[in-house]
N, C-alpha and C positions, 0 to 999 in steps of 0.2 A: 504494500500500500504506500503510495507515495503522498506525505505531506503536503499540503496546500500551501504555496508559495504566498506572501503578500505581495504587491505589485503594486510601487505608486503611480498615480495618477503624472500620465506626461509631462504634465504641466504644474506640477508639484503641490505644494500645500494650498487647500484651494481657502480663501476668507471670504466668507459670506457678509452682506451690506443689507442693509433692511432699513425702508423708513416709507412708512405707510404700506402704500401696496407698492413699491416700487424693490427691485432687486437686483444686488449687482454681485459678480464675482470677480473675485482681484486673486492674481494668483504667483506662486513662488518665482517659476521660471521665467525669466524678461521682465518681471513686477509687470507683468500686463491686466489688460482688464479683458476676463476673456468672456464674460455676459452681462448685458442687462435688459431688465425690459422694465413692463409698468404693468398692472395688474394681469399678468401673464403674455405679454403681448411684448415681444423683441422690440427693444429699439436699436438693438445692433446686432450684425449678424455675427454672431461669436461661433464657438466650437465648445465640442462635447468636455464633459471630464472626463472621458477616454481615449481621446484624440490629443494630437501633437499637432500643437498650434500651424495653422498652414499661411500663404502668402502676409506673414505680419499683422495678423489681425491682434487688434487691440493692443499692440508693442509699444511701447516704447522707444524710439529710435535716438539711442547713444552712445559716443556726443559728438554724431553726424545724423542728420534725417540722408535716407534719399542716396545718390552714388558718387565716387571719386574714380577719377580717368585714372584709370590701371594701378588704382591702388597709391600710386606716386604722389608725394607734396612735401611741402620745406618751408620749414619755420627755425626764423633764429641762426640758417647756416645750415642748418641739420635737417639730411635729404630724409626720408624716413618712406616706409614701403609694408603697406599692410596686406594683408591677405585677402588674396580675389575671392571673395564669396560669393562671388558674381560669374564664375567662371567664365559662362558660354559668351559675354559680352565685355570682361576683360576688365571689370571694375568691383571695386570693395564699394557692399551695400548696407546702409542702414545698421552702421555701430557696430560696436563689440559689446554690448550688454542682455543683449536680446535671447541669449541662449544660459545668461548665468543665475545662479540662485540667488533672489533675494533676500532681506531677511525683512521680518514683521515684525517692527521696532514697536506699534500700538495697534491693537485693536479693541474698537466696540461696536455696538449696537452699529452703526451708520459710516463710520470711518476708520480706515487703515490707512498707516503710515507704512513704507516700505523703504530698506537703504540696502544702498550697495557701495559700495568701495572699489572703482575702477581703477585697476593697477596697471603700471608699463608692461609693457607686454611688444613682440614683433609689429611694427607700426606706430607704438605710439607710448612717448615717454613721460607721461605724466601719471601723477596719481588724482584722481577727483573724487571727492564724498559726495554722493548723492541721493536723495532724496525725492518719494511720491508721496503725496497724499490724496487720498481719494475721499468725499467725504457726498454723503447723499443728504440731500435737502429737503425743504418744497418747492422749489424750483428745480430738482434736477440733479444732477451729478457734477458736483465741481471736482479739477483735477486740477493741484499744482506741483510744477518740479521747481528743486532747486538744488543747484551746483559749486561746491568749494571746490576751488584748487587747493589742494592739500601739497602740493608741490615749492622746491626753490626757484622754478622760472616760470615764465608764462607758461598760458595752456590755451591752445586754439578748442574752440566748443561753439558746437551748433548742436540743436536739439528739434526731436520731433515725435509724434502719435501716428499711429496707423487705425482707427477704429473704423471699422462698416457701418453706416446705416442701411438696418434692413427694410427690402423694399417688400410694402404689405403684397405685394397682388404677385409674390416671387420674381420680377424681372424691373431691372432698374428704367427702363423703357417707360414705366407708366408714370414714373416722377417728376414733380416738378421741381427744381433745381435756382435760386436764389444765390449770386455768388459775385460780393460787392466790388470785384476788383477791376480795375483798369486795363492792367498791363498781364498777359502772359508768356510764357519762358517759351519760346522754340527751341525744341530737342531732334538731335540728331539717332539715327537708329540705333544708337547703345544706351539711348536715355539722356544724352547728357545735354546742359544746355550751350546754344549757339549764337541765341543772343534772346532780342525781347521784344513785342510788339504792341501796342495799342491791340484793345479787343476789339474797340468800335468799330462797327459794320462787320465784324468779322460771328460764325455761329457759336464762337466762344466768349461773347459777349451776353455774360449771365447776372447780367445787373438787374433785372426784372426777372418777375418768374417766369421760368422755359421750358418746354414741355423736354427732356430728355430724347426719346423717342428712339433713334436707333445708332443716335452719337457714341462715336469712342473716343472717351479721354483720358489721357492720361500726363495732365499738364499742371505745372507747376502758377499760380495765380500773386501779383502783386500789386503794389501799390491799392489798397484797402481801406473802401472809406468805413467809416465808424461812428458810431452814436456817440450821442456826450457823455458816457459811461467808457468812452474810449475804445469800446470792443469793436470787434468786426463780427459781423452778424451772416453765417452759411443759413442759409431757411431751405431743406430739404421739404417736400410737400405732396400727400397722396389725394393729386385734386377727385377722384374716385367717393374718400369716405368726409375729405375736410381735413383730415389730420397732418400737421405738421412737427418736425423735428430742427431743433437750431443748436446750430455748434459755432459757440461765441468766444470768439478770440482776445484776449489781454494783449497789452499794449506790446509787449515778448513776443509775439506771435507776428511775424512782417509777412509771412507768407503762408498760403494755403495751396496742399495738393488734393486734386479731385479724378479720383478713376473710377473707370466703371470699370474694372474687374474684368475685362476681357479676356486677359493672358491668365487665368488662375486654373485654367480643368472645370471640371465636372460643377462648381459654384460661381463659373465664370456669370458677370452681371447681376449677379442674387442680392448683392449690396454695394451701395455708394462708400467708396472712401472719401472722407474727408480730414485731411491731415492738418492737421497744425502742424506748423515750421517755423523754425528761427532764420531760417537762412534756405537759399537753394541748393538744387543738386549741385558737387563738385566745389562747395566754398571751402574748404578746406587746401583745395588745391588754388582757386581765383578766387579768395579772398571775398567774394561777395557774401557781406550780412552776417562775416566770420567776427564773432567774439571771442579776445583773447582774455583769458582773465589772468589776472597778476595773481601773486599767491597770497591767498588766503583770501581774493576777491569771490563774491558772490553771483550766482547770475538767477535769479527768478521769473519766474510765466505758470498762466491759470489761465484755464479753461473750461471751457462747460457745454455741458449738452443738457439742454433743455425739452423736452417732449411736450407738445403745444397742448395735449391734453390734460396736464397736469392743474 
C-alpha cells in the first residue's frame, strides 16, 4: 500500500480576502492575485488552485513590467545580461520575481501584506525589499507596491501587474473598452517598442467607449489623462447586462498595457489584460520612464479595480 503523498498547490500558500460578498485570493508564488470576483461572479479571469499560473495572470511584474532587447542593458559602466525567458523572441520578460516565494508578513479578515527580498543574481546586481499589499474595501480591491533599495549604489526599477478582466459573455469581442490615453507604443514583431504615435483617428483611439469587437491588441498606452483624484481611469464594460469594471491608476502608474489574449492557447480572448506600468517595454535598456533609486530610496504606486456593481 502506498502512502498518500501531500502535494502543494502550484501556486503555493493560497490567503483568502473576504469583505462582504466580495473574494479574492492572493497567493505565495509571484505574491500574485490569482482570483477574485463579487458575489460569485469573476471579475478576473484567474486560475485554478491546481493549476500553475499561465500567460502572467494576476503577477506581478519585477522590477521590469513587459521585455528587454536580448536581455542586454548598462547602468553605471556595468554591461549586465539577464536570462532570455523569452527564448523564441530573444528577450528577458516581465522580472525575476514572478516565479519566487513570497512571504505573508500580515494577514486578516480583508488584507494581506506580502515581501520578498530581491537578491543579485545573473543580470542584475542589486538587492530590493519589497513589498504588496492587497486590501479589499467597499469600493473594491486596492493594490499597493513599494520598493527599497537595500543596496550601496543605484538601482534601475520599473514595475508592473498583469491581471485579466473577465469577459461575462466568455469572448472579449463583446466589451466595451474605455482607455484614456493619447499616445500608443509601436512594437516591432518581438514586442519591443519602435517609437510612439498619437491614437487620434487611429482604431486605437479608446478615449470613449468602443465596442472591442474583433480587435487585437496588444499595445502598450501613454500619456493619461486623469481625474482630480489624479488617477487614470480603464472602464472595461459588458454593454449586454450594464455592468462595468474600472482599473484606476495612481499617479506611479504612467502607462497602461491592454491585450486581448490572442497568443495565450486554448483561453486565448477569454479576458482583457489591463496592466499597470511604470514604464515601457525595454526601459531598462532606453531609459524611458526608468527609475533609479538611490539607496535606501523608496518608490510607491496603488491601484485599484473597482467593479461598477459594487
Amino acid at each position: 500500500m502506498v502512502a498518500a503523498v501531500w502535494v502543494p498547490a502550484p501556486s503555493g500558500r493560497q490567503v483568502l480576502l473576504a469583505h462582504g460578498d466580495q473574494r479574492a485570493v492572493v497567493v505565495e508564488v509571484g505574491g500574485g492575485l490569482r482570483t477574485y470576483e463579487v458575489g460569485g461572479t469573476p471579475v478576473l479571469d484567474g486560475y485554478g488552485e491546481d493549476e500553475r499560473c499561465d500567460a502572467s495572470r494576476g503577477q506581478p511584474l519585477l522590477p521590469w513590467p513587459n521585455r528587454v532587447d536580448g536581455g542586454l542593458y548598462e547602468l553605471d559602466g556595468q554591461t549586465m545580461a539577464l536570462a532570455l525567458s523569452e527564448p523564441e523572441r530573444g528577450n528577458a520578460i516581465h522580472g525575476l520575481t514572478r516565479w519566487c516565494s513570497w512571504e505573508v508578513l500580515q494577514a486578516s479578515t480583508a488584507r494581506a501584506l506580502l515581501g520578498h527580498v530581491l537578491r543579485p543574481q545573473q543580470g542584475w546586481a542589486w538587492t530590493l525589499e519589497l513589498r504588496i499589499d492587497y486590501r479589499l474595501g467597499d469600493t473594491g480591491l486596492d493594490v499597493s507596491l513599494q520598493a527599497r533599495n537595500r543596496s550601496a549604489s543605484r538601482a534601475p526599477f520599473g514595475a508592473g501587474f498583469h491581471p485579466y478582466l473577465a469577459a461575462p459573455t466568455g469572448r472579449v469581442d463583446d466589451l466595451e473598452v474605455l482607455v484614456p490615453a493619447a499616445t500608443r507604443y509601436v512594437a516591432d514583431e518581438r514586442g519591443l517598442p519602435v517609437g510612439t504615435e498619437s491614437v487620434a483617428g487611429t482604431e486605437l483611439d479608446l478615449r470613449a467607449p468602443t465596442l472591442l469587437g474583433d480587435r487585437r491588441i496588444d499595445t502598450a498606452f501613454t500619456d493619461l489623462g486623469r481625474d482630480a483624484q489624479g488617477e487614470a481611469v480603464v472602464e472595461v464594460s459588458d454593454p449586454r447586462s450594464g455592468g462595468s469594471v474600472q482599473v484606476r491608476l495612481g499617479p506611479a502608474w504612467t502607462h497602461v498595457m491592454v491585450f486581448t489574449g490572442d497568443t495565450i492557447g486554448e483561453r486565448a480572448r477569454r479576458g482583457l489584460a489591463v496592466e499597470p506600468m511604470s514604464c515601457p517595454a525595454n526601459a531598462l535598456r532606453s531609459g524611458v520612464g526608468l527609475v533609479l533609486l538611490e539607496p535606501d530610496e523608496i518608490w510607491e504606486g496603488t491601484w485599484s479595480i473597482t467593479p461598477g456593481w459594487l
